[in-house]
C-alpha positions as CSV (number, residue, x, y, z in Angstrom):
1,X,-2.7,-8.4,3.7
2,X,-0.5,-5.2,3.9
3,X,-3.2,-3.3,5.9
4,X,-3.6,-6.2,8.8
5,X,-2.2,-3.7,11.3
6,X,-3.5,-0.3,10.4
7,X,-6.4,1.1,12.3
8,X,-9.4,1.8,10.4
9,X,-8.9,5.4,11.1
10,X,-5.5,5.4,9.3
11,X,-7.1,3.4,6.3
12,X,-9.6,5.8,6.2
13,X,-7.3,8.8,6.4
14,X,-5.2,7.0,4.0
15,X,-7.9,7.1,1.3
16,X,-9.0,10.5,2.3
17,X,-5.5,11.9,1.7
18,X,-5.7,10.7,-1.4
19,X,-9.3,12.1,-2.5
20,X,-8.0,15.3,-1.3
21,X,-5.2,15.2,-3.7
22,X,-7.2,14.0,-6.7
23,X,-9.8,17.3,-5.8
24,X,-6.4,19.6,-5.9
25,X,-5.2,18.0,-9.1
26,X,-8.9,18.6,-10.3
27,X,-8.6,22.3,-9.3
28,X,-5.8,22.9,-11.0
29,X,-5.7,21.2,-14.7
30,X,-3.0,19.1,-13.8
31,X,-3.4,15.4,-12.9
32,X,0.0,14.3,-10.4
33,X,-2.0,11.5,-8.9
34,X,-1.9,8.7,-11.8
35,X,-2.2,5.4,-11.7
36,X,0.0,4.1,-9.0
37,X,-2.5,6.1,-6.7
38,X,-5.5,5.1,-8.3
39,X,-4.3,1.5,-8.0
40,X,-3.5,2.1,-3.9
41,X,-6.8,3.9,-3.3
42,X,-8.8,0.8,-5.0
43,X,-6.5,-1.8,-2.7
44,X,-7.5,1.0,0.4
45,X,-10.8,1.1,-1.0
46,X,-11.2,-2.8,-0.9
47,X,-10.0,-2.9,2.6
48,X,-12.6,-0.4,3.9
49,X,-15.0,-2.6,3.0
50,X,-13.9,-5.6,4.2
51,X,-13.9,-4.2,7.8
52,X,-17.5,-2.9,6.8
53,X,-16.6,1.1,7.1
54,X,-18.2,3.3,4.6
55,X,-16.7,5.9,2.3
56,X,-17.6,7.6,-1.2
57,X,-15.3,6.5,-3.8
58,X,-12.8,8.9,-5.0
59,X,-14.0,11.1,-8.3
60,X,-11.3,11.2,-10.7
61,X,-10.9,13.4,-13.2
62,X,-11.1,13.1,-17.4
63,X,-8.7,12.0,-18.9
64,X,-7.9,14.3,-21.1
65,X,-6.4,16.6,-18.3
66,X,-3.0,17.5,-18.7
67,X,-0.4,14.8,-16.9
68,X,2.9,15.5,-15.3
């Protein structure tokens, strides 16, 4: 398990940093978080509820936004 010795508060900020990027990318036409990030915020995802924390799940956008 890569996220045995991370705190729930990193995990958690961990996933939040990465909602907060997908809202920017949102914001401004272009999607930078593909995905590799949706793939790490499903694994983070995963992990938050395994240690029984609660979080929204991360809204991400169409797909026919323009990619870098």
């Amino acid at each position: 398990m890569p996220f045995v010795n991370l705190s729930d508060h990193y995990i958690m900020h961990m996933y939040e940093s990465i909602r907060d990027q997908v809202r920017a990318d949102a914001r401004s036409g272009i999607v930078l978080m593909g995905e590799p990030a949706k793939a790490r915020a499903e694994e983070l995802h995963r992990e938050i509820e395994r240690r029984g924390l609660y979080c929204l799940l991360i809204e991400w956008p169409e797909e026919n936004s323009k990619t870098c």
